[in-house]
N, C-alpha and C positions, 0 to 999 in steps of 0.2 A: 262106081256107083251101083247101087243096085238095082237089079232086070227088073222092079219091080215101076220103080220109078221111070225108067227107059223106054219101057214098053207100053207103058201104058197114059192115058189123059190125067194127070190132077190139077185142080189147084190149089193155091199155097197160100195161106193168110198168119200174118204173125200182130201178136201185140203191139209191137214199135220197133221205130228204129233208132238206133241213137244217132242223137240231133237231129232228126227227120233226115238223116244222108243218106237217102235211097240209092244214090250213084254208089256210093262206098262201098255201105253196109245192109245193101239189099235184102231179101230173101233170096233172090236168087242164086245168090253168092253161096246160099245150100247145096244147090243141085249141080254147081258147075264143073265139080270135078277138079275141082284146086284147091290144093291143100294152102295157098298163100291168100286165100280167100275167106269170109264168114260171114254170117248171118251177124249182127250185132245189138241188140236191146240196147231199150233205154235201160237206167236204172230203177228201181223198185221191182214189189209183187203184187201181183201176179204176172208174168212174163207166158208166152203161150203160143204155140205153134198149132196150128189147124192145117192140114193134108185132107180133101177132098178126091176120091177117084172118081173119076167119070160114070166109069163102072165095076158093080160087085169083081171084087178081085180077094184071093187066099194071101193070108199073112200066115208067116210061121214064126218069124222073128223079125226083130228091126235092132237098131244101133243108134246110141247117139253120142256124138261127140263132143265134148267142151275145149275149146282153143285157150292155148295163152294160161292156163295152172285155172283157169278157174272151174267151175261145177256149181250145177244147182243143189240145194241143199234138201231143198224138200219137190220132189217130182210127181205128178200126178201124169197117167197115161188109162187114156181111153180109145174103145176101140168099138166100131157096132157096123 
């Protein structure tokens, strides 16, 4: 996981989960560190993930991963 997340306060707001199964398919399930784990949407778009730091912090790069062969098709990424 990256120092960036580690080190520092955020929190983490997502569009949905699918079936409302928090226990499952949490957000948290981003940050955990297992790769037998995921974040899971419901289905439709807009789908959307919000990262909050606490405090101003340097990004240089990020990463994102899609599980399971799937990928979004059209990605929007902001940053301020």
């Amino acid at each position: 996981m990256s120092a960036l997340l580690t080190e520092n306060i955020f929190e983490c707001r997502v569009s949905s989960v699918l079936n409302k199964n928090v226990r499952s398919y949490g957000k948290m399930y981003m940050f955990d560190n297992c790769s037998e784990t995921c974040w899971n949407s419901d289905a439709g778009s807009p789908q959307w993930v919000f990262i909050n730091f606490e405090e101003e912090c340097s990004l240089s790069s990020f990463e994102v991963e899609f599980q399971g062969g799937f990928a979004g098709k059209n990605c929007h990424i902001e940053a301020g």
